[in-house]
N, CA, C and O of each residue as an XYZ file, in Angstrom:
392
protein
N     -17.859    192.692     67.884
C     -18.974    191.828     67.556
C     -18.425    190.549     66.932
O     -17.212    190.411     66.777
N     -19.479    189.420     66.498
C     -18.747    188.475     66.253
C     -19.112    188.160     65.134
O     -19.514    189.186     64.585
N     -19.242    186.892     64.159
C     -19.172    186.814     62.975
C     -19.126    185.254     62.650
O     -18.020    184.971     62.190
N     -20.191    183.868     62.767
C     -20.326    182.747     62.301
C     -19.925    182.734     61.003
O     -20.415    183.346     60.054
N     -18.730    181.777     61.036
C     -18.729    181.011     59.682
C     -18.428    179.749     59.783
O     -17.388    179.256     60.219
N     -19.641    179.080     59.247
C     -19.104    177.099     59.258
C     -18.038    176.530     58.285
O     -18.217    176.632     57.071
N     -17.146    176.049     58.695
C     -15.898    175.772     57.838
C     -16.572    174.323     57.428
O     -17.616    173.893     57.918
N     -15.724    173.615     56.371
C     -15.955    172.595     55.704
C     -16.524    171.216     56.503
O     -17.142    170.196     56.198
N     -16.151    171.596     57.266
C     -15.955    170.487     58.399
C     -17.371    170.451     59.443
O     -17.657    169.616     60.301
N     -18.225    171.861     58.955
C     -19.747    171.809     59.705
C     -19.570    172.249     60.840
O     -20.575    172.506     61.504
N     -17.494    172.601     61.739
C     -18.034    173.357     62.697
C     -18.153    174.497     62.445
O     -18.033    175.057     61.355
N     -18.503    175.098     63.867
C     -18.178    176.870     63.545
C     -17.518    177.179     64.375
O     -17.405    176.772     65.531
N     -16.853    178.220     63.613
C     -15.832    179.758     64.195
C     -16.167    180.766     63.987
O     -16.397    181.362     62.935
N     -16.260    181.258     65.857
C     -16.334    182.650     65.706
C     -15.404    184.034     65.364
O     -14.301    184.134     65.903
N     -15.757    184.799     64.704
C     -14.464    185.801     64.207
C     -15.027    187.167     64.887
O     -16.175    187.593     64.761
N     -13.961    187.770     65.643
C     -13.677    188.842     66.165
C     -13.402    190.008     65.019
O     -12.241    190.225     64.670
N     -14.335    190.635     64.535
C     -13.871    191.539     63.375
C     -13.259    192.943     63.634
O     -13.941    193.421     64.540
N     -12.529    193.620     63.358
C     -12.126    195.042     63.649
C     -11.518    195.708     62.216
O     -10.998    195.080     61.293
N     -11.722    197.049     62.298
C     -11.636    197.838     61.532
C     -10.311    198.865     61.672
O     -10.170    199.583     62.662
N      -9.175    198.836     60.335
C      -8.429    200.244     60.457
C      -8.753    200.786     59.426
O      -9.370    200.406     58.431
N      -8.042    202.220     59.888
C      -7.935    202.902     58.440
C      -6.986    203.196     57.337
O      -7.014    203.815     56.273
N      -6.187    202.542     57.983
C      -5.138    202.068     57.271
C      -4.223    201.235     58.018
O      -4.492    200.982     59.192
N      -3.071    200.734     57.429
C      -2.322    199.899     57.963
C      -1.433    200.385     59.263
O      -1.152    199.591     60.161
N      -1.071    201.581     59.278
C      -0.241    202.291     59.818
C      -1.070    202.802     60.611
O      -0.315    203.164     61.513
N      -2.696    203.265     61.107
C      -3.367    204.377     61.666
C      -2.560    204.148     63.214
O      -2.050    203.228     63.854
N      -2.798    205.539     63.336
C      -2.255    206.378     64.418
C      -3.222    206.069     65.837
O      -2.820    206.365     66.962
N      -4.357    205.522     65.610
C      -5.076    205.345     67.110
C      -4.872    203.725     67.432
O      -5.068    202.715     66.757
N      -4.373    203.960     68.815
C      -3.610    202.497     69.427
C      -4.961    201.824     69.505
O      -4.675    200.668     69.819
N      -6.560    201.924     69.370
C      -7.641    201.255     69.510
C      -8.701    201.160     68.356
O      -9.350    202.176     68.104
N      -8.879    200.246     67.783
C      -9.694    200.567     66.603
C     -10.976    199.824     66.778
O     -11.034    198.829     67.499
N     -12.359    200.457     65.905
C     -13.535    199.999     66.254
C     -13.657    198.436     66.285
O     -12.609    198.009     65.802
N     -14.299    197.618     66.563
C     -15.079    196.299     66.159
C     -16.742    196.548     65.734
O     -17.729    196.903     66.378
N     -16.460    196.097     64.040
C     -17.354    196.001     63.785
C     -18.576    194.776     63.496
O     -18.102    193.752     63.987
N     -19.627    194.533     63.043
C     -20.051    193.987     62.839
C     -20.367    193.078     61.401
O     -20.316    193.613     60.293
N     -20.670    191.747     61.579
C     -20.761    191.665     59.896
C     -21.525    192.325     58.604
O     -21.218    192.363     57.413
N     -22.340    192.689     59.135
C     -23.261    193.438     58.459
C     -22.805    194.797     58.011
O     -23.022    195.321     56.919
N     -21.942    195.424     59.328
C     -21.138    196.201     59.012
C     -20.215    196.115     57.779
O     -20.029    196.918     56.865
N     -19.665    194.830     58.044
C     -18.286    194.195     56.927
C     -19.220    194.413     55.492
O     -18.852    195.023     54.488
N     -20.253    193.876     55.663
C     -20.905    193.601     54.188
C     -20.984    194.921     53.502
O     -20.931    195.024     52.277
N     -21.130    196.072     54.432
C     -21.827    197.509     54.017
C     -20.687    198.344     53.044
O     -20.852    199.017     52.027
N     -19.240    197.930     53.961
C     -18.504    198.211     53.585
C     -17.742    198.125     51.951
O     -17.095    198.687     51.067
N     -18.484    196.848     52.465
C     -17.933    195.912     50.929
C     -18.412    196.475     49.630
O     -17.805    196.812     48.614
N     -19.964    196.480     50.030
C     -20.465    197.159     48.971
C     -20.787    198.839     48.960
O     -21.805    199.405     48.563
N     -20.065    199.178     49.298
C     -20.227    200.525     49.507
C     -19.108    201.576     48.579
O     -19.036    202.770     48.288
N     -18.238    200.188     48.312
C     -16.929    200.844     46.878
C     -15.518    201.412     48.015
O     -15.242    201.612     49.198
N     -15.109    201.452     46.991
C     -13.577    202.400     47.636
C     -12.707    200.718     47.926
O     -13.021    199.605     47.504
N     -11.822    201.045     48.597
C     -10.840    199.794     48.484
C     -10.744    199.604     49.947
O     -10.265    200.325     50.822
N     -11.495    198.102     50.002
C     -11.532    197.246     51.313
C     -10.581    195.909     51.099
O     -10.732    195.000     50.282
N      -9.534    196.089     52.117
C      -8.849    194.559     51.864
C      -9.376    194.036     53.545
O      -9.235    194.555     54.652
N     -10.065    192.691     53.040
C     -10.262    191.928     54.745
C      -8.658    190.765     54.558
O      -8.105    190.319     53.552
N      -8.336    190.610     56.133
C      -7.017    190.054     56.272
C      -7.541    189.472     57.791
O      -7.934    190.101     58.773
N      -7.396    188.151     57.589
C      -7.443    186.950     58.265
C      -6.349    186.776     58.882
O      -5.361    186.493     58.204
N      -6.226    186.897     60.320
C      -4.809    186.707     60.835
C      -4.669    185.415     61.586
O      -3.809    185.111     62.412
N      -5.655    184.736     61.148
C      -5.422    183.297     61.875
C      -4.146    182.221     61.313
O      -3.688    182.536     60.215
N      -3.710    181.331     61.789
C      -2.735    180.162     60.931
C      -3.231    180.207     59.570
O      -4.368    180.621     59.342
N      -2.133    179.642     58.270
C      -2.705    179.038     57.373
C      -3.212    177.883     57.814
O      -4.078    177.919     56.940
N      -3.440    176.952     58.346
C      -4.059    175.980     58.149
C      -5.420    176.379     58.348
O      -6.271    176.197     57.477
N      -5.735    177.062     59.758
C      -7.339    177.606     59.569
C      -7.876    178.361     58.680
O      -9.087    178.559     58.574
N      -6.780    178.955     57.799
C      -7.001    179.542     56.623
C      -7.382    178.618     55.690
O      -7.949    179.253     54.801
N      -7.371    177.577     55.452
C      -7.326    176.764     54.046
C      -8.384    176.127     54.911
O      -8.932    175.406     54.077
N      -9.132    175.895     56.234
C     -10.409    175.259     56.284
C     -11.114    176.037     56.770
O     -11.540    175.666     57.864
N     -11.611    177.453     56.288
C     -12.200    178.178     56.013
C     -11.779    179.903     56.261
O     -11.023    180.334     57.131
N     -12.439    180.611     55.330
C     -12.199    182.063     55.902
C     -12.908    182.278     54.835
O     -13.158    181.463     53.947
N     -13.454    184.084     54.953
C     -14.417    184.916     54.751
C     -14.027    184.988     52.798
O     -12.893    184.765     52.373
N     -15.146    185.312     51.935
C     -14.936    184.904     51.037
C     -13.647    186.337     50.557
O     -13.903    187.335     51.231
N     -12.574    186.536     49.708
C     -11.878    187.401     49.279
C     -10.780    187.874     50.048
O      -9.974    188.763     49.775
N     -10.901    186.877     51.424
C      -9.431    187.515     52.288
C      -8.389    187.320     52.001
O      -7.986    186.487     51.189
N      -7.768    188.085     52.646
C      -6.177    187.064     52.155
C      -5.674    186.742     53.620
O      -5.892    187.606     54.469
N      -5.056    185.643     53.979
C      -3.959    185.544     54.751
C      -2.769    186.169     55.346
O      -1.744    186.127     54.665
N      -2.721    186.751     56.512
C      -1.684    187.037     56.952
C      -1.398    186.766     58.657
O      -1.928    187.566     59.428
N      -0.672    185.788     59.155
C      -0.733    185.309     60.191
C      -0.375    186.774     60.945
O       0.487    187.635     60.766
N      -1.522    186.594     61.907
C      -0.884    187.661     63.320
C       0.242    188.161     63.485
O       0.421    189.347     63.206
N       1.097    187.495     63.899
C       2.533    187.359     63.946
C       3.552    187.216     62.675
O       4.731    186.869     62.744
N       2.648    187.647     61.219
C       3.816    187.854     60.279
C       3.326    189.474     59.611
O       3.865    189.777     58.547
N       2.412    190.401     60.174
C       1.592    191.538     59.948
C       2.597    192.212     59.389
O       2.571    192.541     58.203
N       3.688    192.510     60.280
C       4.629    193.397     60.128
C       5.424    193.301     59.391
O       5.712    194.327     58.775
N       6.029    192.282     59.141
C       6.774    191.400     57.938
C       6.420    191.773     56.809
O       7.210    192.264     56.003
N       4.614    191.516     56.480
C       4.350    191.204     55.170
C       3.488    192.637     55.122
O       2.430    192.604     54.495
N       3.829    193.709     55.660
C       2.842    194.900     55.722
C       2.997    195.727     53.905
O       2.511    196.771     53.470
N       3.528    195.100     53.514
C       3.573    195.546     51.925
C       2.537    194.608     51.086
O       2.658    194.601     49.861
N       1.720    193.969     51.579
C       0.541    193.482     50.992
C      -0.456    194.552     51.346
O      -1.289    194.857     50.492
N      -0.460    195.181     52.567
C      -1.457    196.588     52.599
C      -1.894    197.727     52.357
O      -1.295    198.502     53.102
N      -2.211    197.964     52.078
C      -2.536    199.226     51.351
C      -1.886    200.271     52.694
O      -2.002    200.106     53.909
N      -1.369    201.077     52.132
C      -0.979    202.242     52.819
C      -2.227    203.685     52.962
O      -2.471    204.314     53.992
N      -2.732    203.859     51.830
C      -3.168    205.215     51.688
C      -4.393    205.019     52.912
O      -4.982    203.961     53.133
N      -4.673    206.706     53.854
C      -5.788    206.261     54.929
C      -6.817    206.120     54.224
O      -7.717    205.518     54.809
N      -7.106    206.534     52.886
C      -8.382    205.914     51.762
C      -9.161    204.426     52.030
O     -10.356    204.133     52.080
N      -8.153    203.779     52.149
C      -8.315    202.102     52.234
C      -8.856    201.887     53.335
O      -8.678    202.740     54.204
N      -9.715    200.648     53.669
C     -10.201    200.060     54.789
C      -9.666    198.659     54.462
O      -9.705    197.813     53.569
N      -9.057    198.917     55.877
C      -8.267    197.268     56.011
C      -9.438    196.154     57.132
O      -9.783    196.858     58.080
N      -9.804    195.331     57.196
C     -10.992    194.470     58.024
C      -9.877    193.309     58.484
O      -9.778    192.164     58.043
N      -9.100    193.943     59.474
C      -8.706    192.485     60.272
C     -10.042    191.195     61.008
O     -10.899    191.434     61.858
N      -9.789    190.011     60.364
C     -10.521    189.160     61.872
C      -9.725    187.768     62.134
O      -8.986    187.222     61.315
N     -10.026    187.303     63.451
C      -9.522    185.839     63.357
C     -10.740    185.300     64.641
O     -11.642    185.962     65.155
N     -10.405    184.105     64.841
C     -11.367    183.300     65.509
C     -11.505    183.843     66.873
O     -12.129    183.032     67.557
N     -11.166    184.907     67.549
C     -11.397    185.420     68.700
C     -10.255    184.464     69.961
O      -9.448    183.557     69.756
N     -10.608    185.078     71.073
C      -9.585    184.935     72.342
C      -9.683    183.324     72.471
O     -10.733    182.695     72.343
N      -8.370    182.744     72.757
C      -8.855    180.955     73.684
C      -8.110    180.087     72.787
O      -8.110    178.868     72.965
């Protein structure tokens, strides 16, 4: 599903959201959820980290409020910012395919 957010700049980007259960989970396919979903989560307790895998620069002109940064292509690198335990819900998104 997808996920409007207007960055500073008044346009918008769409975000492709998906869900693990941990950093490491074992199924090569994980759900896509919805924002509403994201929100439920949020407030629902237990430990949710959302992680933005777009550039920093699209990072610094906008992203979801409490994410942190981690470019696509540095996941693996920096996989000690993630929570390990399958307890945790990790919320990857970035601006979708293109």
């Amino acid at each position: 599903m997808m996920h409007v957010l207007k960055r500073n700049t008044g346009k918008e980007v769409l975000f492709f959201i998906f869900v693990a259960a941990s950093a490491f989970a074992a199924s090569a396919e994980q759900p896509i959820i919805t924002a509403e979903q994201v929100e439920d989560r949020l407030q629902g307790g237990g430990n949710v980290v959302i992680v933005d895998v777009r550039s920093q620069e699209e990072y610094r002109d906008g992203h979801l409020p409490g994410a942190i940064n981690i470019p696509a292509d540095r996941i693996a690198a920096e996989r000690s910012r993630l929570p390990r335990d399958r307890a945790s819900t990790i919320i990857f998104y970035c601006r979708g395919l293109g």
